[in-house]
C-alpha positions as CSV (number, residue, x, y, z in Angstrom):
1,X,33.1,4.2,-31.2
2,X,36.4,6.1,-29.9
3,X,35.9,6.2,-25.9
4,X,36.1,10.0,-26.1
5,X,33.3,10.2,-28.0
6,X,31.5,7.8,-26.1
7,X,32.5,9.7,-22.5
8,X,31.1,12.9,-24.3
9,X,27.6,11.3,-25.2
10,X,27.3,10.1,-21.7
11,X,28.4,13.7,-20.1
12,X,25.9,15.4,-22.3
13,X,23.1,12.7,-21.8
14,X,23.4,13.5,-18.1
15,X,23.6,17.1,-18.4
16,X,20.4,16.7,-20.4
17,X,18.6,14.7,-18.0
18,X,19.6,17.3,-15.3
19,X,18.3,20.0,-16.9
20,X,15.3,17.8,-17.6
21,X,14.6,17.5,-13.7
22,X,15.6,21.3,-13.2
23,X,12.7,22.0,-16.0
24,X,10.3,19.8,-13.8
25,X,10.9,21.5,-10.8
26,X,10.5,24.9,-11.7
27,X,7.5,24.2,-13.3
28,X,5.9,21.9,-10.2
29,X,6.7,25.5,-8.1
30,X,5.2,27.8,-10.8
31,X,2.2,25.7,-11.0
32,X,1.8,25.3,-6.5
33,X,3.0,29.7,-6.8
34,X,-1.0,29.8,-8.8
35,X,-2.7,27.1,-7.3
36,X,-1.7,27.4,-3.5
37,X,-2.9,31.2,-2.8
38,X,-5.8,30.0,-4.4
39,X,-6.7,26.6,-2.0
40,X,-5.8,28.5,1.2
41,X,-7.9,32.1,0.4
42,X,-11.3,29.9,0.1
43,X,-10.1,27.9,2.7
44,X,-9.8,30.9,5.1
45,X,-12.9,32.1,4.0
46,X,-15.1,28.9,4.0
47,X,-18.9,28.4,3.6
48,X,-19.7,28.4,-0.1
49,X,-16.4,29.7,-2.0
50,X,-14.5,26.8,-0.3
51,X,-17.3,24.2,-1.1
52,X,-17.2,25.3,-4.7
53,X,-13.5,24.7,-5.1
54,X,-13.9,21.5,-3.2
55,X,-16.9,20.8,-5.7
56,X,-15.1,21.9,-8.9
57,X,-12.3,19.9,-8.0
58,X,-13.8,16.7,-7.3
59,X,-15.9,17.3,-10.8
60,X,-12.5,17.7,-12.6
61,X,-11.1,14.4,-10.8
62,X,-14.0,12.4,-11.4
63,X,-14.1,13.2,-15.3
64,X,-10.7,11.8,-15.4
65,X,-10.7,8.9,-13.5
66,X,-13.5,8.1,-16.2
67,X,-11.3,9.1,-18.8
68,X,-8.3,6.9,-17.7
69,X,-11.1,3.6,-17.0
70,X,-12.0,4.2,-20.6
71,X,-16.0,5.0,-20.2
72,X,-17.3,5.8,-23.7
73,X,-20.3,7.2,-22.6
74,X,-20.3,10.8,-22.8
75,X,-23.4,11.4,-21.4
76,X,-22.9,9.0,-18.0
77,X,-19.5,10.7,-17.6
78,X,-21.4,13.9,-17.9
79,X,-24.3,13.0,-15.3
80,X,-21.5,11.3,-12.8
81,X,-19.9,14.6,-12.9
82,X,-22.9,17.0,-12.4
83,X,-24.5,14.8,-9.2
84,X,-20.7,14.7,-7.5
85,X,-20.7,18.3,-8.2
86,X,-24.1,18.9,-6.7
87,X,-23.5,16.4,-3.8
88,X,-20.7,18.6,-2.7
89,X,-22.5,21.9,-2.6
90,X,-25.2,20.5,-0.8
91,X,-23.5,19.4,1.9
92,X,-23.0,23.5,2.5
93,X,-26.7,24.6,1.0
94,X,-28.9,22.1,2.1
95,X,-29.6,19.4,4.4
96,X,-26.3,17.2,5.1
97,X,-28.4,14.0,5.4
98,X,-30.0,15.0,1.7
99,X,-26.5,15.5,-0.1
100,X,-25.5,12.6,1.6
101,X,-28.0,10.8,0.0
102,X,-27.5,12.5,-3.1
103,X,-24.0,11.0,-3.5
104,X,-24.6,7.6,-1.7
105,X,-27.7,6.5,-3.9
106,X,-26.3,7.1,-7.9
107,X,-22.9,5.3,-6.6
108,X,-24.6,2.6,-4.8
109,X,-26.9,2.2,-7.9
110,X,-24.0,3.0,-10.8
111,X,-22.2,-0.1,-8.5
112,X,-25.1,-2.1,-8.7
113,X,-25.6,-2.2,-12.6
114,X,-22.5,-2.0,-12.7
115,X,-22.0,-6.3,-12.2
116,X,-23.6,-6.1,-15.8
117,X,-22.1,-2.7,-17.2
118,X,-18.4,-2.5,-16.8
119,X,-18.6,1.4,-17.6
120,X,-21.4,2.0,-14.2
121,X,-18.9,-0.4,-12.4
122,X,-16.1,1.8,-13.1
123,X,-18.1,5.3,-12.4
124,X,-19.3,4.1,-9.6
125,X,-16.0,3.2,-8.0
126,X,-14.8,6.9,-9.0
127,X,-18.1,8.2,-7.0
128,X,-16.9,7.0,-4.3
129,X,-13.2,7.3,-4.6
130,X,-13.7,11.0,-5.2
131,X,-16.8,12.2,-2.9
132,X,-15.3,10.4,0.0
133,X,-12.5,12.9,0.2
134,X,-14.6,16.0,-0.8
135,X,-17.2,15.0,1.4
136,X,-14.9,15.1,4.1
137,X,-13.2,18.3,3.4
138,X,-16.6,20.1,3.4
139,X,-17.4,18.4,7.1
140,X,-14.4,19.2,8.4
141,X,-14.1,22.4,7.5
142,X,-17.5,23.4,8.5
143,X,-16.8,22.3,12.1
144,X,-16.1,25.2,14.6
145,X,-14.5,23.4,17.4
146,X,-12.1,25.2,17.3
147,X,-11.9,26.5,13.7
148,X,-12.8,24.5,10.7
149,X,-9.4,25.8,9.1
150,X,-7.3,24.4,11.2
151,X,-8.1,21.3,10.3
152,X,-8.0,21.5,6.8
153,X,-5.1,23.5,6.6
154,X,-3.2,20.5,8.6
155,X,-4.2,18.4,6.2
156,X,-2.7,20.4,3.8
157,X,0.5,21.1,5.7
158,X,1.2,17.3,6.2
159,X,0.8,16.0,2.6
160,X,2.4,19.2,1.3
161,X,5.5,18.5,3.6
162,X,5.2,14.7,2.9
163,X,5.4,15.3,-1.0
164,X,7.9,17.8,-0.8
165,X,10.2,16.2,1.9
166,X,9.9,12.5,-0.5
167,X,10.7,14.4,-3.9
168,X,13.6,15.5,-2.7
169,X,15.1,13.0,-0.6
170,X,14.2,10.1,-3.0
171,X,16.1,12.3,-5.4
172,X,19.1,13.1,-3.2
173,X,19.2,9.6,-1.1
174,X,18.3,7.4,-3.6
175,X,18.4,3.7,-2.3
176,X,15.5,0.7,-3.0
177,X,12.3,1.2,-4.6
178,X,9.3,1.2,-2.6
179,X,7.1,-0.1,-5.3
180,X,8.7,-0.4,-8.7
181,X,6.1,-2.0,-10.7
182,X,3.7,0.6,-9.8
183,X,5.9,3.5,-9.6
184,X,9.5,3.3,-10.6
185,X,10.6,6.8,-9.1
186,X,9.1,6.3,-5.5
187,X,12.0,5.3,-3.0
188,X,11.7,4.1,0.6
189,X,14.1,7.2,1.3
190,X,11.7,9.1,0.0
191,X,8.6,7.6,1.8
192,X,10.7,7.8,5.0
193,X,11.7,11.3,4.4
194,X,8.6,12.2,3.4
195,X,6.6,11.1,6.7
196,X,9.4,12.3,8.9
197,X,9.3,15.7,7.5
198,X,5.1,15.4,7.8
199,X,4.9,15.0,11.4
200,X,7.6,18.0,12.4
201,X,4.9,19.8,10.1
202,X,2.0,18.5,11.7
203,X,3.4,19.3,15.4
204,X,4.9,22.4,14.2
205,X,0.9,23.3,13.0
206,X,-0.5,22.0,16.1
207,X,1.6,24.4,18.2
208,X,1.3,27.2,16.3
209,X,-2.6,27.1,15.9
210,X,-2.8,26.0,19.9
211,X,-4.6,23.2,19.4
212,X,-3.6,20.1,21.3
213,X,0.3,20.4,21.1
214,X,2.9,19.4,19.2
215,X,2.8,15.1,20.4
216,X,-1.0,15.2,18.8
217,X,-0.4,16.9,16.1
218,X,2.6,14.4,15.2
219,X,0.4,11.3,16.1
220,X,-1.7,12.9,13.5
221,X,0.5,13.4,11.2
222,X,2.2,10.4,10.8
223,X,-1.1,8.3,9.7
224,X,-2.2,10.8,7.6
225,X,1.4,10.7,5.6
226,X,1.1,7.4,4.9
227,X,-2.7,7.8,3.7
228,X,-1.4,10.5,1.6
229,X,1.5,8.1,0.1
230,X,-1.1,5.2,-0.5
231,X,-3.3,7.5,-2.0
232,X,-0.8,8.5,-4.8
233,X,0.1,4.9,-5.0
234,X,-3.4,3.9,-5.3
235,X,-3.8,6.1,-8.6
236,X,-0.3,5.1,-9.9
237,X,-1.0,1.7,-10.3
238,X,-5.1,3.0,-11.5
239,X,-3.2,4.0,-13.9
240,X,-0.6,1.5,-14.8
241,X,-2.8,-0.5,-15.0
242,X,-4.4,1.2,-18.1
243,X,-1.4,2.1,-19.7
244,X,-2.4,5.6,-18.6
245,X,0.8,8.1,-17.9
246,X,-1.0,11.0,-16.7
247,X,-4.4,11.5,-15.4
248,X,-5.1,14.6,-17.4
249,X,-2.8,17.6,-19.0
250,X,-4.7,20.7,-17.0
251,X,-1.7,21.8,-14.3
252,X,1.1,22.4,-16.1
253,X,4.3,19.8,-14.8
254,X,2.0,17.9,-12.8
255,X,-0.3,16.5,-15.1
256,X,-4.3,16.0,-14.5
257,X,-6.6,17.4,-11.2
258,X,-6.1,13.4,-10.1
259,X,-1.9,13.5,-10.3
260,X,-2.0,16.5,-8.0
261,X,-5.0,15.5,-5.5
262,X,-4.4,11.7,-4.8
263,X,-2.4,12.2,-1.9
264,X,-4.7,14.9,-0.6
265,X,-7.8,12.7,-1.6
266,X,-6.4,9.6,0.6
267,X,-5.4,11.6,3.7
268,X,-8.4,13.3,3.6
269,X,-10.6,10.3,3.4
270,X,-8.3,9.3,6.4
271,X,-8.8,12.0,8.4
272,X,-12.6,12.4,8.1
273,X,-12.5,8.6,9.3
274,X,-9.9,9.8,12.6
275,X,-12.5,13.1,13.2
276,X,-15.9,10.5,13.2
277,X,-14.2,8.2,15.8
278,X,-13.5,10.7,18.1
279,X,-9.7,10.7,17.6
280,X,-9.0,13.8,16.2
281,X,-8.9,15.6,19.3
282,X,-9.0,19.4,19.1
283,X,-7.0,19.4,15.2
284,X,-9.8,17.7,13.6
285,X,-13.1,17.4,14.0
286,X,-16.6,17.2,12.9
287,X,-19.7,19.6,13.2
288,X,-23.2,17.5,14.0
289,X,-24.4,15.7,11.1
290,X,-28.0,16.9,11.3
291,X,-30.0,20.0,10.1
292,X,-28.9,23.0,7.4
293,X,-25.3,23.5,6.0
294,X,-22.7,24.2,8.2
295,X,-20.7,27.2,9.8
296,X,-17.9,28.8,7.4
C-alpha cells in the first residue's frame, strides 16, 4: 500500500474516532440535561415523590443486575423486583424497622437457598447490592438535622464532580491504567482527577449550604470519591465477568439504570455507613430509626 494512502486511512480513522467521542459526549449531557432536573426536583421536595424515584430506580437496577447474572426465572426476577420496590417505599409509609425487615428477610433467605440455587444466590446478592444504597438515600434524606437535602445533594455533587473531573482528565492526561482487565478506559489521571475535583465540590457544598465548612465537607468528600470509583469498578468487572457490555440500553449514551448508578450506589452505601457512626457531622446524617416514616 503507497504510504499516502496508508497516512490517509490513519488521518481519517482518527477523525472517525474523534467524532466518535464527540457523539458520546453530547449524548452523555443530553441524557444528564433530562435526567438531572428530574433527581434534584424530588429531591427538594422529599417524602414520598423522592422515595418513589429512589424505589423505581432501585427496581430498574435490580432487574438488570439479574439480567447480566443470567437468572432465567422470570417470575423470581419479577418478585425480587416488586419486594425491593416495596422495601423502599416503606421505609417512607410505614414502620422503618418493618421495611427493614421487608428487604433483610427475602435476601437473607434468596442467599440462603441460594448455596443450592445459583439463580437465589445471584438475586440475593443484587438485594443487597441494590437496597443498601436506596435504603440509605431514603434515611438520609429523611433526616432534618439540618436538612435531609443537603446531604443527598452532596452526595450527588461529589460523584457528579468525581465522574466528570475523571472523564475528562483520563481523556486529556492519559498515562497508566488503573485497572485494565476490568476496565480498559479508566486511568489513574483520571481517578486522581476525579477525587481531586470531588472534594473542591464537597467543600465548595459544605460552605455554601453552612453546614460544617469547607475542611469537613472535603474530608467527606474524598472517601466518598473513592466509594463512588469502586462502585463503578465493582459493576465493570460484574460485568466482565459475564461478557456483559452494558447493563441495560434505557439512558441513551450511558447504557442501563446500573451503568449510570454504580458510582452513586457505592458512595451512597458509604455514606449511610459514615452518617450511622456518628461521623458525618452536620452534612450527613441520620433521622432515629424507630416509629412511622420520616420528615420530607
Amino acid at each position: 500500500m503507497p504510504p499516502g494512502n496508508a497516512a490517509t486511512e490513519a488521518s481519517l480513522a482518527a477523525d472517525g474516532a474523534r467524532a466518535a467521542v464527540v457523539t458520546e459526549l453530547q449524548t452523555r449531557v443530553a441524557s444528564a440535561a433530562v435526567l438531572a432536573p428530574v433527581a434534584l426536583a424530588t429531591l427538594v421536595v422529599g417524602g414520598l415523590p423522592f422515595a418513589v424515584l429512589v424505589a423505581v430506580v432501585a427496581a430498574i437496577g435490580l432487574w438488570e443486575w439479574t439480567g447480566i447474572g443470567g437468572v432465567p426465572e422470570r417470575s423470581l426476577r419479577w418478585a425480587a423486583v416488586v419486594i425491593v420496590a416495596a422495601g423502599v417505599l416503606a421505609l417512607q409509609l410505614a414502620d422503618r424497622r418493618w421495611a427493614a425487615g421487608l428487604l433483610i428477610m427475602p435476601a437473607l433467605l434468596a442467599l440462603l437457598a441460594g448455596l443450592k440455587w445459583r439463580s437465589l444466590r445471584w438475586t440475593g446478592f443484587g438485594l443487597v447490592y441494590v437496597a443498601v444504597p436506596a435504603t440509605g438515600f431514603v434515611l438520609l434524606r429523611q433526616s432534618e438535622a439540618p436538612a435531609g437535602w443537603i446531604a443527598v445533594l452532596f452526595i450527588l455533587v461529589v460523584v457528579w464532580a468525581t465522574d466528570i473531573a475523571a472523564y475528562f482528565a483520563g481523556r486529556g492526561l492519559g498515562g497508566p491504567k488503573l485497572w485494565p482487565r476490568v476496565s480498559p478506559k479508566k486511568t489513574w489521571s483520571g481517578a486522581l482527577g476525579g477525587t481531586a475535583a470531588a472534594v473542591v465540590a464537597g467543600g465548595l457544598v459544605a460552605v455554601l449550604a453552612g453546614v460544617g465548612g469547607f475542611w469537613l465537607g472535603v474530608a467527606l468528600a474524598a472517601p466518598l470519591s473513592i466509594a463512588a470509583q469502586a462502585g463503578d469498578l465493582f459493576e465493570s468487572a460484574v460485568k466482565r465477568s459475564f461478557g456483559v457490555k452494558d447493563s441495560g440500553s434505557i439512558i441513551p449514551g450511558h447504557g442501563g439504570v446500573l451503568d449510570r448508578v454504580d458510582g452513586l450506589f457505592g458512595a451512597a452505601a458509604f455514606a449511610w455507613l459514615l452518617a450511622g457512626l456518628g461521623l458525618g457531622g452536620g452534612i450527613l446524617a441520620l433521622p432515629i430509626l424507630i416509629g412511622a416514616g420520616g420528615a420530607s
